[in-house]
C-alpha positions as CSV (number, residue, x, y, z in Angstrom):
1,X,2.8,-13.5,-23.9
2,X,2.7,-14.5,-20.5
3,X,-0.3,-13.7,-18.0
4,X,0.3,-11.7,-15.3
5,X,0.5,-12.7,-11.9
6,X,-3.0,-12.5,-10.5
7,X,-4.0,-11.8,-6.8
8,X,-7.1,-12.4,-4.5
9,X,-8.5,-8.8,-4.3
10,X,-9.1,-9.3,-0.8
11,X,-5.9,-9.6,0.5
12,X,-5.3,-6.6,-1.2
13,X,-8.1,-4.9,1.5
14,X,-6.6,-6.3,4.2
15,X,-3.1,-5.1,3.5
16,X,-5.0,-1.7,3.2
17,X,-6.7,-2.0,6.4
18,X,-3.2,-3.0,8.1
19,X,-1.7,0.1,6.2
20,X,-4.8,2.3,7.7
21,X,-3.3,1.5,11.0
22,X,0.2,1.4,11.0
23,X,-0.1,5.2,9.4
24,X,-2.8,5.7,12.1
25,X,-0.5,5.3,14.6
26,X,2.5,7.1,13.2
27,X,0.1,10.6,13.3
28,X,-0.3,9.6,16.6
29,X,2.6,8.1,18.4
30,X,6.0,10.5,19.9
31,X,8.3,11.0,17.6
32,X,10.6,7.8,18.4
33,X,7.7,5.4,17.6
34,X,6.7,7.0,14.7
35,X,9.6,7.2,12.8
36,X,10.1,3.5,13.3
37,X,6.3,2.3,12.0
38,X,6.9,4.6,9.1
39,X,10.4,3.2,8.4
40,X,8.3,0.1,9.0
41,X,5.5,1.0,6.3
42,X,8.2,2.1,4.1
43,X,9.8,-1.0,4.0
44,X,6.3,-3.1,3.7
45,X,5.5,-0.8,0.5
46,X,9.1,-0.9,-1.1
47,X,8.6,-5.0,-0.9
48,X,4.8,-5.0,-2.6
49,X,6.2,-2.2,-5.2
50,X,9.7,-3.8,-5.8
51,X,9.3,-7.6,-5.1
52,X,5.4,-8.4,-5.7
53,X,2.7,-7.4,-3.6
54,X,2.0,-11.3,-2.7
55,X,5.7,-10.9,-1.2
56,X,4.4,-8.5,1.0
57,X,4.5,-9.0,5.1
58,X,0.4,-7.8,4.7
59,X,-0.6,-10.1,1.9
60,X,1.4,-13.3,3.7
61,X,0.2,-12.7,6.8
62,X,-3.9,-13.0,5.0
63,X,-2.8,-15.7,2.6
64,X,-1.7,-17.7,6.1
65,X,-4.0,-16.5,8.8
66,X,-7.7,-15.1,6.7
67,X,-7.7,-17.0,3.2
68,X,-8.0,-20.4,4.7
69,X,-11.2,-19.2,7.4
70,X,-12.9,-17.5,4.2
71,X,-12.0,-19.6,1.5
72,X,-11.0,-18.8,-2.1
73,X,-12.3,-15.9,-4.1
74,X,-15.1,-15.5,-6.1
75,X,-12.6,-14.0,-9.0
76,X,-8.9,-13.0,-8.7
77,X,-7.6,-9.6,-10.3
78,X,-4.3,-8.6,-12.2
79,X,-1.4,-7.4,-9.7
80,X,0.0,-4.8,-11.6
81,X,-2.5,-2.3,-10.5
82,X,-2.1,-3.1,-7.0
83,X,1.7,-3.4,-7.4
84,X,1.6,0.6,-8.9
85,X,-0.3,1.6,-5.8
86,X,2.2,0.2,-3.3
87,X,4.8,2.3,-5.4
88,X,2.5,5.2,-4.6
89,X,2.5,4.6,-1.5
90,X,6.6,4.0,-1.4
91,X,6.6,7.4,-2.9
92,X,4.7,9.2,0.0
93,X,6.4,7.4,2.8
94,X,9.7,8.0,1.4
95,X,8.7,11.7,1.3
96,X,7.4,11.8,4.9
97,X,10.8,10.3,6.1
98,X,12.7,12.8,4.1
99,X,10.6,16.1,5.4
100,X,11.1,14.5,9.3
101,X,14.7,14.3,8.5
102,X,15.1,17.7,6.7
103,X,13.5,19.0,9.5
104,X,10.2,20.0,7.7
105,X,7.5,17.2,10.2
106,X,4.6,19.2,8.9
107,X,5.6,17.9,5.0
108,X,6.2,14.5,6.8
109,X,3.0,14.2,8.4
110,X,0.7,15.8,5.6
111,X,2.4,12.9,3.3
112,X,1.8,10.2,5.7
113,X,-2.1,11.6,5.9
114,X,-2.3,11.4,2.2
115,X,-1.3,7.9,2.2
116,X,-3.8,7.1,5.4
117,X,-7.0,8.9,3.4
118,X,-5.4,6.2,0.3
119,X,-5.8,3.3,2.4
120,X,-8.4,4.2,4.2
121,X,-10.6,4.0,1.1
122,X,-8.8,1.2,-0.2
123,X,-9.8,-0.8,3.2
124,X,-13.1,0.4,3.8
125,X,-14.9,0.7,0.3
126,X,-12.2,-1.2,-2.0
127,X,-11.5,2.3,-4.2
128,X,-7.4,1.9,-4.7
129,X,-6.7,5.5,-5.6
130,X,-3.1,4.0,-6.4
131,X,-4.9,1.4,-9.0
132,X,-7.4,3.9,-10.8
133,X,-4.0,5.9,-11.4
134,X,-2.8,2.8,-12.8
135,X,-5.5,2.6,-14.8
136,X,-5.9,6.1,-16.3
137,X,-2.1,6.2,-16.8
138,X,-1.9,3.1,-19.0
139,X,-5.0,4.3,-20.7
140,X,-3.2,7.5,-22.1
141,X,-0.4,4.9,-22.6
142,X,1.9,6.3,-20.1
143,X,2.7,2.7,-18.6
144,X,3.3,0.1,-20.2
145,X,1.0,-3.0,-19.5
């Protein structure tokens, strides 16, 4: 069997903090600006869910820029977790952008705060709501590993 892919579990924090603020900003920006950051953050989590989360626009920009200044980690972790969260997180942004274009922005917006208060604790403490889901799911054997 092969291993799975394995990640440095930092990059993963630093794609949370990015996340923290792009979905930040779409609370806060007119309507025209957010829509485009959150079609933005859509796409970011559809690559990390769909592709691999080291394919993602976050975890390049740390593996370029931040991995090299802080070195390598003390201990990497399995991606599938963090690869479950970002489908999470595709699953909220997807439903903020379908409440703003049904016309329901209050749906939209509580989504997009859900996924903020996610990657919020993600970047700040290291708790990946999306990952302990993971986790408790493929405990009761409702994912397969």
């Amino acid at each position: 069997m092969a291993r799975p892919t394995q990640v440095d579990p930092r990059s993963m924090r630093v794609a949370a903090a990015f996340t923290t603020v792009v979905l930040a900003l779409v609370l806060v920006t007119p309507p025209r600006v957010s829509i485009a950051l959150l079609i933005a953050q859509t796409a970011v989590f559809a690559i990390g869910a769909l592709v691999s989360v080291k394919a993602s626009p976050y975890s390049i920009v740390f593996a370029r820029f931040v991995r090299p200044r802080i070195g390598p980690p003390a201990e990497l972790e399995d991606a599938r977790p963090p690869r479950f969260a970002q489908g999470v997180g595709l699953a909220f942004a997807l439903l903020a952008l379908i409440g703003i274009g049904l016309g329901a922005p209050e749906l939209g917006l509580v989504a997009v705060a859900f996924a903020l208060v996610a990657a919020l604790l993600n970047a700040s403490i290291g708790l990946c709501l999306g990952c302990e889901l993971y986790l408790a799911l493929h405990r009761l054997r409702l994912v397969r590993a």
